[in-house]
VOGU-3710 file (C-alpha; in Angstrom, 3 decimals, decimal comma):
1> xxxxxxxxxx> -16,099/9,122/36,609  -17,745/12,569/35,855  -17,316/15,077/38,088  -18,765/18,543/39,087  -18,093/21,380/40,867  -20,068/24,022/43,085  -18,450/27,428/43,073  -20,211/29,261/45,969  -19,915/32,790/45,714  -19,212/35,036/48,668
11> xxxxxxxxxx> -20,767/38,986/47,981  -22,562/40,542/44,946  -21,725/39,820/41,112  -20,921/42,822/39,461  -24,130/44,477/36,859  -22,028/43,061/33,679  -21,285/39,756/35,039  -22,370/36,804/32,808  -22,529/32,858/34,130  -22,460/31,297/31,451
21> xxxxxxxxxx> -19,290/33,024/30,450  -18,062/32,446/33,966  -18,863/28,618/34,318  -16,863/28,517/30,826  -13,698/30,437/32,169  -14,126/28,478/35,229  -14,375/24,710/33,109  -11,117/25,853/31,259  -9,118/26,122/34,560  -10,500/23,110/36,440
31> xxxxxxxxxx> -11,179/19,893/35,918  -15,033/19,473/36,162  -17,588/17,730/33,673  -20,433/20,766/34,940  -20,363/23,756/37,002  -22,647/24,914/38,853  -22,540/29,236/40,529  -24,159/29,651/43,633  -25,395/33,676/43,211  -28,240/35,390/42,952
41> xxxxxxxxxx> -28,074/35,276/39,422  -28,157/31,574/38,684  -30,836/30,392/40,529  -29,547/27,930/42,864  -30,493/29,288/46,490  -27,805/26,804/48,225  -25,544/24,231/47,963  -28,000/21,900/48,673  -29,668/22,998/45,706  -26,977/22,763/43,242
51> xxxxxxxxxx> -25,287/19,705/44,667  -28,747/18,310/43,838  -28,947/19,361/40,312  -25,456/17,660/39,696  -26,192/14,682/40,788  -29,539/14,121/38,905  -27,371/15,193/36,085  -25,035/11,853/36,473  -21,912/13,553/38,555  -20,383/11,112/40,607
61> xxxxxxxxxx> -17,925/13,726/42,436  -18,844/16,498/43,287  -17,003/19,011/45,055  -17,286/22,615/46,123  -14,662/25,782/46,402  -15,679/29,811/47,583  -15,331/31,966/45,063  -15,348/35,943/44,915  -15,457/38,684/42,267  -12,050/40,458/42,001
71> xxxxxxxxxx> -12,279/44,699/41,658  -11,986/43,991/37,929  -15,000/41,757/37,778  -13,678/38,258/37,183  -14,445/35,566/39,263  -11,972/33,963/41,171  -11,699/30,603/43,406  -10,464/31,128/46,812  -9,659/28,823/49,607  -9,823/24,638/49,534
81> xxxxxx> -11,819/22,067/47,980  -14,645/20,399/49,815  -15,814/16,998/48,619  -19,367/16,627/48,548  -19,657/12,988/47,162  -17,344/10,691/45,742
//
């Protein structure tokens, strides 16, 4: 079953920040098919939104975690995981 994952970030991504690197960095460390990052770099507005793209894109879990930027710039999950669908 593929799965994805919606990594909702809490405050502002730092000037340097890239998301492709980070949905990379995040793919290594979790077990998703696709990522989606919920800032306002990436162009989802909402959950809704990306929870939408995953599923048109064949996900059959999907599943969503907080994340914030550390002081050093990386992204970081925080918190539980929320099941979306699944």
């Amino acid at each position: 079953m593929k799965s994805g994952l919606i990594v909702y970030v809490v405050g502002k991504e730092p000037s340097n920040w890239d998301a492709d690197f980070g949905k990379k960095t995040i793919k290594q460390n979790i077990r998703a098919d696709l990522v989606e990052i919920i800032t306002t770099q990436t162009g989802h507005f909402d959950v809704l939104d990306a929870w939408r793209s995953l599923i048109i894109r064949g996900m059959k879990q999907v599943t969503c975690r907080i994340g914030e930027f550390t002081p050093n710039g990386a992204l970081a999950l925080t918190g539980r995981e929320l099941r979306l669908c699944g």
